[in-house]
C-alpha positions in Angstrom: 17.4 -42.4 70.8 18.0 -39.1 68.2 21.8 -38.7 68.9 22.7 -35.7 70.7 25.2 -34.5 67.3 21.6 -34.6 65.4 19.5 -32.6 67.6 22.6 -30.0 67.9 22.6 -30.0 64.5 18.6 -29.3 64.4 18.9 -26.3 67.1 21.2 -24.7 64.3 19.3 -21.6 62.4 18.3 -21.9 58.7 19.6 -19.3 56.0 18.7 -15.6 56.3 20.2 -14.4 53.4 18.0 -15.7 50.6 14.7 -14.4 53.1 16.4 -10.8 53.3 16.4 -10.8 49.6 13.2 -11.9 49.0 11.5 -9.4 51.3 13.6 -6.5 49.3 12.2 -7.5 46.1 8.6 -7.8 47.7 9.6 -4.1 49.1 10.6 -2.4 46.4 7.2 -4.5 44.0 5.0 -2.9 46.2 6.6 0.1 47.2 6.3 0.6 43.5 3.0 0.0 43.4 1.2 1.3 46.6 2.7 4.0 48.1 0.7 4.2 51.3 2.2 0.8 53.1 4.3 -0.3 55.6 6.4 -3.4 55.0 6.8 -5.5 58.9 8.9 -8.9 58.1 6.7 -11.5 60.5 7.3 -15.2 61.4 10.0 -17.7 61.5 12.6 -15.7 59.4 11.7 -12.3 61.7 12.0 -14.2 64.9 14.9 -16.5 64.2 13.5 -19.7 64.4 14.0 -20.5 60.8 15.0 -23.8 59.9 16.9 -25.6 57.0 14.1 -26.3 54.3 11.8 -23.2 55.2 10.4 -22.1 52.5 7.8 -19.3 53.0 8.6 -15.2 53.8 6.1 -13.8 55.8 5.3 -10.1 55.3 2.8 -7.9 57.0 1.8 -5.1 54.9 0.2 -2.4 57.2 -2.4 -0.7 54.3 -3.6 1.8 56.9 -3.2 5.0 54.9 -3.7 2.9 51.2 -7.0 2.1 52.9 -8.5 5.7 54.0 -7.4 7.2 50.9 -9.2 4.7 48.7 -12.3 4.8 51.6 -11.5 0.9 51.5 -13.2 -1.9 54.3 -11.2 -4.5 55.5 -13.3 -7.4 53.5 -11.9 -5.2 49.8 -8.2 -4.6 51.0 -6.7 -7.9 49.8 -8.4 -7.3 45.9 -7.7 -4.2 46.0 -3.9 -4.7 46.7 -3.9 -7.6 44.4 -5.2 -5.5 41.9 -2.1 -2.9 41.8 -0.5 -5.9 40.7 -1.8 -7.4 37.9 1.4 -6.6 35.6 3.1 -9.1 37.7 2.7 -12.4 36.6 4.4 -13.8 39.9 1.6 -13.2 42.4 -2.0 -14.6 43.3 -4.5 -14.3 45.6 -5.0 -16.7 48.7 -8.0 -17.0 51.1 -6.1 -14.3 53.7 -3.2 -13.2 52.2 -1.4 -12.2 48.0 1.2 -15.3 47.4 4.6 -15.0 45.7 5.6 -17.5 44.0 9.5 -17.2 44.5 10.1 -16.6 40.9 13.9 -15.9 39.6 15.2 -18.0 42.5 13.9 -16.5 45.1 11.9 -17.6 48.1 7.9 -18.3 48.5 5.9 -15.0 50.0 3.0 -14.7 51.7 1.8 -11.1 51.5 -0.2 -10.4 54.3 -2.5 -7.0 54.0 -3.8 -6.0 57.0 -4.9 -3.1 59.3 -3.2 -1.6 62.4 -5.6 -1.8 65.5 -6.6 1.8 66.9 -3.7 2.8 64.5 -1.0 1.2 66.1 1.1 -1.8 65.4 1.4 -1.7 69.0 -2.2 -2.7 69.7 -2.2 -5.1 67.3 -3.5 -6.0 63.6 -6.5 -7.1 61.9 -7.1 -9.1 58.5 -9.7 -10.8 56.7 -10.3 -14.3 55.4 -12.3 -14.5 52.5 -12.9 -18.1 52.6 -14.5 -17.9 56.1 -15.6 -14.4 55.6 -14.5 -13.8 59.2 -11.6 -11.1 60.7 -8.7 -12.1 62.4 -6.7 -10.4 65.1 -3.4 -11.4 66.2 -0.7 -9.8 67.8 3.0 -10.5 66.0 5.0 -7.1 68.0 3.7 -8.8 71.4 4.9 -12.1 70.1 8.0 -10.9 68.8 9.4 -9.3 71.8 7.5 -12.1 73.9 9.7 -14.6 71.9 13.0 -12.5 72.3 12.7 -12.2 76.6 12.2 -15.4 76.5 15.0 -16.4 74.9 17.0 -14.0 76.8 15.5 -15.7 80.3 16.5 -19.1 78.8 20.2 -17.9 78.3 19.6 -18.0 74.8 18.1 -21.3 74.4 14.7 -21.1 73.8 15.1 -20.4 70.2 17.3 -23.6 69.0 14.7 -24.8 71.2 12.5 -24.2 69.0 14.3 -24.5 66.0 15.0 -28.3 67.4 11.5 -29.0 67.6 10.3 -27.5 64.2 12.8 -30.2 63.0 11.4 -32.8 64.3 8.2 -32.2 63.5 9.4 -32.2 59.8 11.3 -35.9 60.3 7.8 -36.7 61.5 6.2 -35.3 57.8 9.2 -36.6 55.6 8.8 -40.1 57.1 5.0 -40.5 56.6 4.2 -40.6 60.9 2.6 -37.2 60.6 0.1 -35.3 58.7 1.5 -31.9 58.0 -0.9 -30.0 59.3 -1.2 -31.4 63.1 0.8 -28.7 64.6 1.2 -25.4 62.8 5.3 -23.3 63.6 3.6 -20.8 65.4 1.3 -23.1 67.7 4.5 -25.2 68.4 6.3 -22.1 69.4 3.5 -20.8 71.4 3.9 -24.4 73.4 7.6 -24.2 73.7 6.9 -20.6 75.3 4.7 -22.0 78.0 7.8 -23.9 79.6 9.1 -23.3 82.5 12.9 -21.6 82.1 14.2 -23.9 84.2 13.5 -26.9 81.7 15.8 -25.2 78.6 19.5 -26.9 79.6 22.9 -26.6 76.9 22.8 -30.1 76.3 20.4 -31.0 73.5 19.2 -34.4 75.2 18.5 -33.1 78.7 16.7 -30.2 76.6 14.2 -32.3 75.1 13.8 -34.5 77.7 12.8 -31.8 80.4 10.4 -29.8 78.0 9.0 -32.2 76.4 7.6 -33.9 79.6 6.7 -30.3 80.9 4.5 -30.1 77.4 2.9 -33.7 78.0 2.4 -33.0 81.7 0.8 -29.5 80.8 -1.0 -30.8 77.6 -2.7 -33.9 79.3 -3.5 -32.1 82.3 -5.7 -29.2 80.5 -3.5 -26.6 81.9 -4.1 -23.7 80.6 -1.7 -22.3 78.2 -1.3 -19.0 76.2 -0.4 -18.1 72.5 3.3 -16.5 73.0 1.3 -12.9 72.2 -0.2 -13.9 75.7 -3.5 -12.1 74.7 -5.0 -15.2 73.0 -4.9 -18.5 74.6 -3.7 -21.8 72.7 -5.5 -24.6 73.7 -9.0 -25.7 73.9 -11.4 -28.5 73.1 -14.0 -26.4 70.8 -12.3 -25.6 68.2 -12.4 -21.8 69.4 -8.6 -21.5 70.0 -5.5 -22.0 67.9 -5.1 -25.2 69.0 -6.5 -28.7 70.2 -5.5 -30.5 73.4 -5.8 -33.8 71.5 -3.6 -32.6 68.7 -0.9 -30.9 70.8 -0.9 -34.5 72.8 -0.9 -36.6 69.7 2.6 -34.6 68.5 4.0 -34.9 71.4 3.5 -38.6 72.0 4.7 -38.9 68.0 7.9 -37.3 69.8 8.1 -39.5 72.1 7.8 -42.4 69.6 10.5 -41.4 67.2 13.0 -40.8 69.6 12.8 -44.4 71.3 12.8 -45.7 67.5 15.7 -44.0 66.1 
């Protein structure tokens, strides 16, 4: 079995510092630059559940005003952005969001320009992939504070939860068992939300045993479970959600597999 000093050791949060100035200099670039945006830090390094060896910044950049000024659609808001930038040799353009390539030391970015939903950040955001020529809509406040209650109704231990987890899932890359992309930070997040309080304990072993059989219960029983946003749900068969039930079942029984092999 993992020893308990090396899952303690995995609930333990990844370094801040270098994120914090990495999203300054992404600030003050664009602030530069475009005048009209809003800067939101999203993801692991927003919601704590960073680990050692993270390497991208996520950043929403809310483009509202940038985009009724310029009379801009959501499908010509990424080029346009990128286009404010093209003294910069340091950035590029992805299929959904402007990339940063963490030049002078610091971290990787991805830029994310998007639009507030009826104006709000409240209501939610929408961006556009060019690749699938298709709009997205998620919901990172909802998640956010989601993510934070949660933690609180754990007694603080749904997010070394997590961070736990995420670790894992990385021994599972670094020693050839997993592809990288079976379960995405935010989808394993969004699973870890689903469990019952009751199943987060301070000891790291009893921790993992209790959710994780609450996730394979769940998973290979088709209950229904929800994105941690709880407007979008995870799991499906069609390909429709975030997720798949044979994917989410797959890592978990890699878990499980790892752990009695240690």
């Amino acid at each position: 079995m993992i020893p308990n000093q090396k899952l303690r050791e995995w609930q333990e949060p990844g370094d801040q510092k270098l994120s914090m100035l990495t999203y300054e200099l992404i600030q003050s670039i664009f602030s530069t630059e475009l005048k009209q945006v809003d800067f939101h830090l999203q993801g692991s390094y927003a919601n704590h559940t960073n680990v050692k060896g993270d390497s991208d910044v996520d950043i929403l950049l809310i483009c509202d005003d940038f985009a009724h000024e310029y009379k801009l659609s959501l499908p010509n808001l990424k080029d346009a952005v990128f286009k404010r930038l093209s003294s910069y040799d340091c950035f590029s353009c992805g299929k959904k969001t402007i990339k940063f390539n963490g030049k002078g030391g610091f971290l990787c970015a991805d830029i994310i320009p998007c639009l507030t939903i009826n104006g709000s950040l409240d209501s939610g955001i929408s961006l556009y992939d060019s690749s699938t020529r298709s709009t997205i809509v998620n919901y990172p406040i909802q998640h956010k504070m989601n993510g934070e209650r949660k933690n609180k109704e754990t007694n603080g231990l749904f997010k070394p939860t997590v961070r736990m987890y995420k670790n894992i899932r990385n021994e599972l890359v670094s020693r050839g068992r997993m592809r990288s992309d079976l379960v995405s930070s935010y989808n394993l997040e969004s699973l870890i939300y689903n469990v019952d309080n009751t199943c987060f304990d301070n000891d790291p072993r009893y921790c993992l045993l209790h959710t994780h059989l609450s996730m394979r219960v769940g998973v290979s029983s088709h209950t229904h479970y929800d994105c941690q946003n709880e407007k979008v749900s995870l799991l499906d068969y069609s390909g429709k959600c975030c997720w798949n039930y044979n994917d989410a079942y797959i890592f978990l029984n890699l878990v499980s597999r790892m752990d009695m092999d240690w």
